[in-house]
MARTI-123271 format. One record per atom (N, C-alpha, C): x, y, z; residue in three letters. Coordinates in pm, whole numbers, padded with zeros to 5 digits, always signed. Atoms other than C-alpha are relative to their C-alpha. Example, Ala and Ser with C-alpha at 12.3 -4.5 7.8 and 13.67 -1.06 7.14 Angstrom:
BEGIN
+00089-00119+00000ALA
+01230-00450+00780ALA
+00090+00120+00000ALA
-00082-00119-00006SER
+01367-00106+00714SER
-00077+00109+00073SER
//
This chain:
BEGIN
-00032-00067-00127UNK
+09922-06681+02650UNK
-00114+00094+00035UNK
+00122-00054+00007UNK
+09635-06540+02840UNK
+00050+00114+00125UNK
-00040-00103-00106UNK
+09679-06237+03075UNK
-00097+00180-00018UNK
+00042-00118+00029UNK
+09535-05887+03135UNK
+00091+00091-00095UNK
-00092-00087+00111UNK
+09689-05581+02884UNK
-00032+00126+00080UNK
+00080-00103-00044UNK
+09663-05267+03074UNK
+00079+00135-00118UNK
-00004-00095+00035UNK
+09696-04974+02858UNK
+00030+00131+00074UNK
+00004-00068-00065UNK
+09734-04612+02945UNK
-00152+00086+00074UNK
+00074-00006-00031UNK
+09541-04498+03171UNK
-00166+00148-00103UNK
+00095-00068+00075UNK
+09197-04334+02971UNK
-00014-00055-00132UNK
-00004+00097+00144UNK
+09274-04549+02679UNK
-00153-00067-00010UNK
+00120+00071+00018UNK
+08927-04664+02572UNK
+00006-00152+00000UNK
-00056+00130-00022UNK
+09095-05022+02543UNK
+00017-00087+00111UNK
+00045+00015-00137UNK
+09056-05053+02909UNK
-00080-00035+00051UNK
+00121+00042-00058UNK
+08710-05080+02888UNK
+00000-00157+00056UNK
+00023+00112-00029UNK
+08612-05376+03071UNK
-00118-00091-00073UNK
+00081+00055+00055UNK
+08406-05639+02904UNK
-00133+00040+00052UNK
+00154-00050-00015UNK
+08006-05545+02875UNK
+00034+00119+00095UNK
+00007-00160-00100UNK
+08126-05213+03110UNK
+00017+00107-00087UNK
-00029-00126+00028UNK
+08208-04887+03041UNK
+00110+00075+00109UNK
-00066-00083-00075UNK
+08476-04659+03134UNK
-00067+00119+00106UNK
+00075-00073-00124UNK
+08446-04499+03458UNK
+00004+00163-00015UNK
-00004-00191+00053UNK
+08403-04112+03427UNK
+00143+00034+00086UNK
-00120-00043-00064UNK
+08690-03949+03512UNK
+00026+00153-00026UNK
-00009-00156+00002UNK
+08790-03580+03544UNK
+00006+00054-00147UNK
-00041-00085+00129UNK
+08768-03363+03221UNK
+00027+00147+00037UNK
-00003-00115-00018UNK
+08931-03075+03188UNK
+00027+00110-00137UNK
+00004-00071+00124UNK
+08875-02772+02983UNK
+00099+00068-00055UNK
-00114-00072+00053UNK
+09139-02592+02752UNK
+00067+00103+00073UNK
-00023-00131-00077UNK
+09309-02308+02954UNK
-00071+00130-00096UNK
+00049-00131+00065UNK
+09152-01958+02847UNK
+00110+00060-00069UNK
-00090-00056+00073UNK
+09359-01765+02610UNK
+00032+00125+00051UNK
-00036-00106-00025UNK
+09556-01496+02713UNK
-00018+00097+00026UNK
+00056-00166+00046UNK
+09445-01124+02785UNK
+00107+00025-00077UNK
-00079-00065+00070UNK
+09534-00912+02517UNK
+00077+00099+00097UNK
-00100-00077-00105UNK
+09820-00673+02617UNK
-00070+00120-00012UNK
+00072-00121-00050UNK
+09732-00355+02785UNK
+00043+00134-00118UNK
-00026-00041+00105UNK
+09714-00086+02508UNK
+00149+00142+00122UNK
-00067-00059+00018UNK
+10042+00131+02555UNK
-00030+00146+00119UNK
+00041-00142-00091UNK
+10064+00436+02829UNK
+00125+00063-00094UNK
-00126-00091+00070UNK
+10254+00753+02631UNK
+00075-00015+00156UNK
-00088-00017-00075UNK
+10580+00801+02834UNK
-00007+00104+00088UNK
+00002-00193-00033UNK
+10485+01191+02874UNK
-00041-00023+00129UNK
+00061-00004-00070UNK
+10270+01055+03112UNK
+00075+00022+00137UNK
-00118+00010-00073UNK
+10558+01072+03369UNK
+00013+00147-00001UNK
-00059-00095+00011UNK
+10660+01427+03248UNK
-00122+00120+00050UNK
+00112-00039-00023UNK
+10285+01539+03342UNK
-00003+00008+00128UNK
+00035-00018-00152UNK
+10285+01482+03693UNK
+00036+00088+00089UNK
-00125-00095-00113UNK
+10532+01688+03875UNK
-00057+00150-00073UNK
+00018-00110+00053UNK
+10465+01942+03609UNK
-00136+00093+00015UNK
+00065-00066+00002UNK
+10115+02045+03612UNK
-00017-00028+00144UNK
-00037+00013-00187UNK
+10177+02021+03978UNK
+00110+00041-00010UNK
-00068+00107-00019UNK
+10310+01745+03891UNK
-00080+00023-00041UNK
+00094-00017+00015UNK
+10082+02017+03801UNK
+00070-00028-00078UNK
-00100+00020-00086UNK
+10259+02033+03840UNK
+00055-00055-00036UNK
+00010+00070-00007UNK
+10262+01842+03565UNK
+00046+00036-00029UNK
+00032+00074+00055UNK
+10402+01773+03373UNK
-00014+00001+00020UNK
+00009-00001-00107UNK
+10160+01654+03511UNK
+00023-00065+00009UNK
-00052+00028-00060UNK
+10572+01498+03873UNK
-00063-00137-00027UNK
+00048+00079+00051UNK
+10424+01334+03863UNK
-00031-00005-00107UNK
+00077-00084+00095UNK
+10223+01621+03611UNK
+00088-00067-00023UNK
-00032+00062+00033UNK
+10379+01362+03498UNK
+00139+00020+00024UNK
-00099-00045-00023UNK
+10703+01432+03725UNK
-00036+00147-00029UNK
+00013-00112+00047UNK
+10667+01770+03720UNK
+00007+00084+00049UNK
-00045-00135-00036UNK
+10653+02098+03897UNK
+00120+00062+00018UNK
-00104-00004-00025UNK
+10931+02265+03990UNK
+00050+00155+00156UNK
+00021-00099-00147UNK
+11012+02445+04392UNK
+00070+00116-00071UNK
-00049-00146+00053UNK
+11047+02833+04279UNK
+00025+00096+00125UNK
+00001-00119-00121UNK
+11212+03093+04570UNK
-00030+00105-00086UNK
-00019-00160+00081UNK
+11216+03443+04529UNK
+00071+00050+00124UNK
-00124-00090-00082UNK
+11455+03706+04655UNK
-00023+00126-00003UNK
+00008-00133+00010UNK
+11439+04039+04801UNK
-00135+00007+00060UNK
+00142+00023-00091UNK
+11091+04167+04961UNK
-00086+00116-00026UNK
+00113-00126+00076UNK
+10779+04359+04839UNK
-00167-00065-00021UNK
+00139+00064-00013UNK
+10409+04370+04902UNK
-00011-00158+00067UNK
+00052+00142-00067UNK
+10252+03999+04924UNK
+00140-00089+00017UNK
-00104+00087-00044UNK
+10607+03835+04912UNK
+00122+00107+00109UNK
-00081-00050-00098UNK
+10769+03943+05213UNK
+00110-00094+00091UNK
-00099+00112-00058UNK
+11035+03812+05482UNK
-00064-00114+00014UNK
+00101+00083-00074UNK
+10749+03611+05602UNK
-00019-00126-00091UNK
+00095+00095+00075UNK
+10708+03411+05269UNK
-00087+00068-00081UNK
+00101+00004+00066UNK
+10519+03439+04977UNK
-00165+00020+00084UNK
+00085-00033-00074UNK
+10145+03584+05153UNK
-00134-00040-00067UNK
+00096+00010-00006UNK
+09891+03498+04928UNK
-00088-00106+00004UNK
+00116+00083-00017UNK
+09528+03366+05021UNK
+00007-00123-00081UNK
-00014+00137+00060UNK
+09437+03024+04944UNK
-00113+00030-00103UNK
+00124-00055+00117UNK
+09176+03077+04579UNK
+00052+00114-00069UNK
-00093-00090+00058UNK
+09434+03349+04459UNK
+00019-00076-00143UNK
-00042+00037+00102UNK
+09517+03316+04079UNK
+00135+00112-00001UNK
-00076-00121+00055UNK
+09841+03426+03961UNK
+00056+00003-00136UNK
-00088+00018+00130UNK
+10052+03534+03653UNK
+00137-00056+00005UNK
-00141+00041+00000UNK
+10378+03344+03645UNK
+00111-00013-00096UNK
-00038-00040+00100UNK
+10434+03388+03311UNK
+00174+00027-00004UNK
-00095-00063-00014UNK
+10736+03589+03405UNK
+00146-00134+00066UNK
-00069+00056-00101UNK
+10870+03365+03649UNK
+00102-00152-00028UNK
-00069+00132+00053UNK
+11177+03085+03647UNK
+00059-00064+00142UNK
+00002+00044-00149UNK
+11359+02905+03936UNK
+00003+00040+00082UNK
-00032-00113-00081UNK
+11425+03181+04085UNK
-00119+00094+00008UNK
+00139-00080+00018UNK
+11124+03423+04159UNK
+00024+00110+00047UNK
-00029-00128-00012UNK
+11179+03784+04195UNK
-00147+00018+00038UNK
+00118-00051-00075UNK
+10854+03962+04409UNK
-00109+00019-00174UNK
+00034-00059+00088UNK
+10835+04151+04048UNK
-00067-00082-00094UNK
+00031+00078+00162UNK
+10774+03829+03831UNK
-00128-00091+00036UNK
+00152+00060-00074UNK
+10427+03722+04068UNK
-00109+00153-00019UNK
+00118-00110+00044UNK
+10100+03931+03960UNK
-00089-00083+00019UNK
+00140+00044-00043UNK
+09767+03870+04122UNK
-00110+00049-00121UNK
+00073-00036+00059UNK
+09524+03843+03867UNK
-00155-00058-00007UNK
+00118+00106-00040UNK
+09121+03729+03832UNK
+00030-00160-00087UNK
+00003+00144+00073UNK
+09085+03338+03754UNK
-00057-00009-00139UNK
+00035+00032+00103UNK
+08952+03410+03471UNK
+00066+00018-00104UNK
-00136-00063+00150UNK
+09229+03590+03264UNK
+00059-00103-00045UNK
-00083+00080+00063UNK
+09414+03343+03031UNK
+00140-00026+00037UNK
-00196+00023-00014UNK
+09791+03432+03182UNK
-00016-00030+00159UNK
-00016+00038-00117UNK
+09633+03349+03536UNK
+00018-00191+00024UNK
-00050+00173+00052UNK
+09781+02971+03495UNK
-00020-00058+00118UNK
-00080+00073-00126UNK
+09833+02898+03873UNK
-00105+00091+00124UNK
+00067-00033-00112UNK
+09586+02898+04184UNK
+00036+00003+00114UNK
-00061-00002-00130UNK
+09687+02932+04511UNK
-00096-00124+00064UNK
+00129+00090-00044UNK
+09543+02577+04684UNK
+00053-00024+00138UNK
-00042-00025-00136UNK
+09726+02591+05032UNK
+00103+00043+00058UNK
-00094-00070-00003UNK
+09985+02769+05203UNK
+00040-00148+00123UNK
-00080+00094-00093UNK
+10254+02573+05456UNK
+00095+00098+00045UNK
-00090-00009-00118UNK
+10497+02633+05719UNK
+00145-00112-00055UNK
-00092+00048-00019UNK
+10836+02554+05687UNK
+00032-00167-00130UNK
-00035+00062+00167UNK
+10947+02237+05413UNK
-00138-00020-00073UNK
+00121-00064+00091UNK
+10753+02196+05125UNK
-00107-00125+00042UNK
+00056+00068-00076UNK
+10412+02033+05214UNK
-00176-00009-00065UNK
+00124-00058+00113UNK
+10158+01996+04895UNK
-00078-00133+00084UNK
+00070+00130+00056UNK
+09876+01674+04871UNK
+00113-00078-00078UNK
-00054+00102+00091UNK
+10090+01505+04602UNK
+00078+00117-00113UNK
-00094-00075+00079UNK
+10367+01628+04334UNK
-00047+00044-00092UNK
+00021-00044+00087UNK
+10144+01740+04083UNK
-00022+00205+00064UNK
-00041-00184-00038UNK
+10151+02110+04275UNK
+00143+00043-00022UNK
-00096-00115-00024UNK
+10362+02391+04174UNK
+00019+00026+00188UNK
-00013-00056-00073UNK
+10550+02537+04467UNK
+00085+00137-00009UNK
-00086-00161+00019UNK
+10622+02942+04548UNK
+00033-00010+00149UNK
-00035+00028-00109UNK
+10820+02886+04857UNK
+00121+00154+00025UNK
-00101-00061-00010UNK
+11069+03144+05024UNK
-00057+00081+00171UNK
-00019-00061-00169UNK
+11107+03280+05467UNK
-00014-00083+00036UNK
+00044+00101-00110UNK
+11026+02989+05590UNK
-00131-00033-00040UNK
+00137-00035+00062UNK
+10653+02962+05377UNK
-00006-00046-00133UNK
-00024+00003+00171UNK
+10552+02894+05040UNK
-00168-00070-00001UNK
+00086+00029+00051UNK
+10260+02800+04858UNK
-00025-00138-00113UNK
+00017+00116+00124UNK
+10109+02481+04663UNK
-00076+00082-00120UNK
+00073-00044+00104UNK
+09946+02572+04352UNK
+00001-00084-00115UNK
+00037+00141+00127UNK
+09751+02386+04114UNK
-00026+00087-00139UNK
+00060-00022+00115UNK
+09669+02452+03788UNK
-00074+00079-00120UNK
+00096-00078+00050UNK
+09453+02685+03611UNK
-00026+00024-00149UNK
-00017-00040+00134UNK
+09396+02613+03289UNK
-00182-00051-00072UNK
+00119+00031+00073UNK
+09113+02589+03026UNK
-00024-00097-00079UNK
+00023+00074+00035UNK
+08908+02335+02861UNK
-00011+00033-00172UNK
-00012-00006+00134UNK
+08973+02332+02474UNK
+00144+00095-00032UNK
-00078-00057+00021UNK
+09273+02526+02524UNK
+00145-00060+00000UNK
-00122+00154-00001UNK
+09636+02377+02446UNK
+00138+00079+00079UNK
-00104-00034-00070UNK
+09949+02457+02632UNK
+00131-00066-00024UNK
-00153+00100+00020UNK
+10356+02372+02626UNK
+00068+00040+00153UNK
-00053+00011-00142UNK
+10547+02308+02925UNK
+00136+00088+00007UNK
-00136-00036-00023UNK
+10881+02489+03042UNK
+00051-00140+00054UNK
-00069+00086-00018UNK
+11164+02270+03007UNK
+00071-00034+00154UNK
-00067-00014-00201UNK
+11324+02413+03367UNK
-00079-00006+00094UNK
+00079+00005-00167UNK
+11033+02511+03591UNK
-00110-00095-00070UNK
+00081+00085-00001UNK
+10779+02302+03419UNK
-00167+00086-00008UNK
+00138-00117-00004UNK
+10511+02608+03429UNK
-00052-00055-00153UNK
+00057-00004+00175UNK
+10262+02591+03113UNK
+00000+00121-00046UNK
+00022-00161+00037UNK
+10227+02863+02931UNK
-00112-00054-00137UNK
+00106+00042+00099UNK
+09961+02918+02619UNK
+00091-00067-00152UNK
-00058+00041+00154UNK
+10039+02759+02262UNK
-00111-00051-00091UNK
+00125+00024+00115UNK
+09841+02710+01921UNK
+00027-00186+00010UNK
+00016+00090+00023UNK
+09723+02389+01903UNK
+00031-00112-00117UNK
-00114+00073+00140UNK
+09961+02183+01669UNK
+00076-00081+00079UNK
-00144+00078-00045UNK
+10226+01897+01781UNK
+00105+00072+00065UNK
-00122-00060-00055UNK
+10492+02015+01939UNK
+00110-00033-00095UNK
-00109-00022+00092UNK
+10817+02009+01672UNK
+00086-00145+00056UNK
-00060+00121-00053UNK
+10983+01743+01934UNK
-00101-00105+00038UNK
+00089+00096-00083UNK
+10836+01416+02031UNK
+00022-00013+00115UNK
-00026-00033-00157UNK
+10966+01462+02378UNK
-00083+00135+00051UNK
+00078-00153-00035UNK
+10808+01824+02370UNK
-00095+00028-00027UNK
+00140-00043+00057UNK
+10449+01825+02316UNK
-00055+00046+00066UNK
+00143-00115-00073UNK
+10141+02007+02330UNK
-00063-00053+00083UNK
+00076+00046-00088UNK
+09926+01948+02617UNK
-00168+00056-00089UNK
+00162-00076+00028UNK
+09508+02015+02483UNK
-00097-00070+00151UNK
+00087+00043-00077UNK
+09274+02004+02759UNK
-00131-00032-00034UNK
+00124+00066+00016UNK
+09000+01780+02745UNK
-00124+00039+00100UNK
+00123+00003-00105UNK
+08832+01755+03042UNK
+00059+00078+00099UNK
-00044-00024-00092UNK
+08867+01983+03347UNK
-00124-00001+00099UNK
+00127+00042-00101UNK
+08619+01873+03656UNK
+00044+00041+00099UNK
+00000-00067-00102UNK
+08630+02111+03935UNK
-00071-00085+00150UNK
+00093+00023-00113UNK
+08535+01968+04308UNK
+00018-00162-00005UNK
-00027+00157+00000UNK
+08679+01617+04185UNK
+00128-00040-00002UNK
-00148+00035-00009UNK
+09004+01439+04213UNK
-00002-00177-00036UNK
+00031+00116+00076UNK
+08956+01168+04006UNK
+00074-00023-00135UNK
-00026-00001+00098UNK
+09191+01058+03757UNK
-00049-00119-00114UNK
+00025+00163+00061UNK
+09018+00725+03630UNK
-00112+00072-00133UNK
+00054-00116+00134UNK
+08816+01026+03412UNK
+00007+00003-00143UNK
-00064+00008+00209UNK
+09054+01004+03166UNK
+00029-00144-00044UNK
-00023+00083+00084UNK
+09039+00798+02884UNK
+00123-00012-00082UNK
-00087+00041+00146UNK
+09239+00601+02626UNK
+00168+00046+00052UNK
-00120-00089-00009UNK
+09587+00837+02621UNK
+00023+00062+00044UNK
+00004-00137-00047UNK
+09489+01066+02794UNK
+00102+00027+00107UNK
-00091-00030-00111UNK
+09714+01229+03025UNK
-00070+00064+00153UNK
+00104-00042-00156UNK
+09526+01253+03429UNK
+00112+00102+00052UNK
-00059-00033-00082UNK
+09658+01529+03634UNK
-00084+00048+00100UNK
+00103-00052-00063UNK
+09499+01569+03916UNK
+00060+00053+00125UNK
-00011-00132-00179UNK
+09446+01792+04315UNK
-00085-00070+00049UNK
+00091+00033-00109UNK
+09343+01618+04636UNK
-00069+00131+00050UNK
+00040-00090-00122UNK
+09291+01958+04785UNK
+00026+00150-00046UNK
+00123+00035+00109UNK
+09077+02151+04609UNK
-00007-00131-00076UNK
+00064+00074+00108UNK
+08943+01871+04445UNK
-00010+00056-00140UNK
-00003-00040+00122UNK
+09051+01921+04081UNK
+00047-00118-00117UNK
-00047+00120+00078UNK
+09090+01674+03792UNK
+00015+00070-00123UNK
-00005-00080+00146UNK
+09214+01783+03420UNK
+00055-00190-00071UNK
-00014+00082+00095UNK
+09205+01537+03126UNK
+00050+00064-00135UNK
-00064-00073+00093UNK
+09490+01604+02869UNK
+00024-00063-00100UNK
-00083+00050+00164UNK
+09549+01517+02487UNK
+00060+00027+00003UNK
-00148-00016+00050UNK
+09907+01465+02395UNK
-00011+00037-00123UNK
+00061-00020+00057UNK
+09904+01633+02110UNK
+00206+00002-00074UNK
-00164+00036+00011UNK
+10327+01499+01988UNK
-00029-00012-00159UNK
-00033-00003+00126UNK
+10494+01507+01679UNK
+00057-00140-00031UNK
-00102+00114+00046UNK
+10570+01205+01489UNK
+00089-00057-00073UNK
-00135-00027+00081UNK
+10871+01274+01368UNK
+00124-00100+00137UNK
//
């Protein structure tokens, strides 16, 4: 019995007598996978708002700031609103959701307990750049305020308003509650792509301000 045999198609068995198989598409292996993206800490969330968002955490501050009135009326906080200039440092130290005239102290930017800059004032609701600003709001007024902290210096967050305050440089006791260490702080930029690796970005459209933070958590 004499007849053609057709095989599947690419089968070398196909060839035709004295021919050769006709070229036909090759195709190459698919590429292998990207590796997975290494891990963002969670904090990073608790950073935003706070050191803002300084504010951050840094609401962003990784979620973070937290809107502070005050009550009653004296000097720079009057009916009018909280009064001061925009480049003002203050002490807040004192201060919780509530802001008493008494628990705001104008001090130079350079003092260690001046944590918090004055970076624009507003009219009526609150009205930062982005959630990593603190706000001192109260008459109808209030203030954004970013940040003010130092490079090699480490900080812990308030659980309620989210303010930093100073702390020795060690883990924090909770893994939810850690130390912030500042890495990098770049004045005149608003750039968080700065930070590397783990780092925690909090940054200010307005001043232009960028801070690069080590988590500095317990792993317990």
């Amino acid at each position: 019995m004499t007849g053609d045999i057709n095989f599947p198609s690419g089968d070398p068995r196909n060839v035709p007598p004295g021919g050769y198989l006709p070229p036909g598409p090759q195709y190459a292996p698919p590429p292998p996978p990207p590796p997975p993206a290494p891990k963002k800490s969670s904090l990073g969330k608790r950073i935003g708002a706070a050191l803002g968002a300084v504010v951050l955490v840094i609401a962003a501050k990784v979620g973070l700031h937290a809107v502070m009135h005050h009550r009653n009326a004296d000097h720079r906080a009057s009916s009018n609103g909280f009064d001061y200039p925009v480049g003002t440092c203050l002490n807040l130290v004192k201060a919780g959701i509530m802001v008493k005239p008494s628990d705001v102290r104008e001090e130079p930017c350079s003092s260690p307990t001046a944590l918090s800059k004055v970076a624009k004032q507003y009219k009526g609701s609150k009205n930062c750049p982005n959630d990593n600003y603190g706000t001192l709001e109260g008459g109808g007024s209030g203030l954004c305020l970013e940040d003010n902290l130092s490079v090699g210096s480490c900080y812990h967050q308030a659980l309620i308003s989210h303010m930093f305050a100073p702390t020795a440089c060690k883990p924090g006791v909770l893994s939810s509650d850690p130390t912030f260490r500042v890495a990098v702080r770049r004045d005149g930029v608003n750039d968080p792509g700065l930070c590397a690796g783990e780092q925690q970005a909090v940054n200010f459209p307005e001043p232009p301000l960028t801070y690069c933070m080590d988590v500095l958590e317990s792993s317990g």
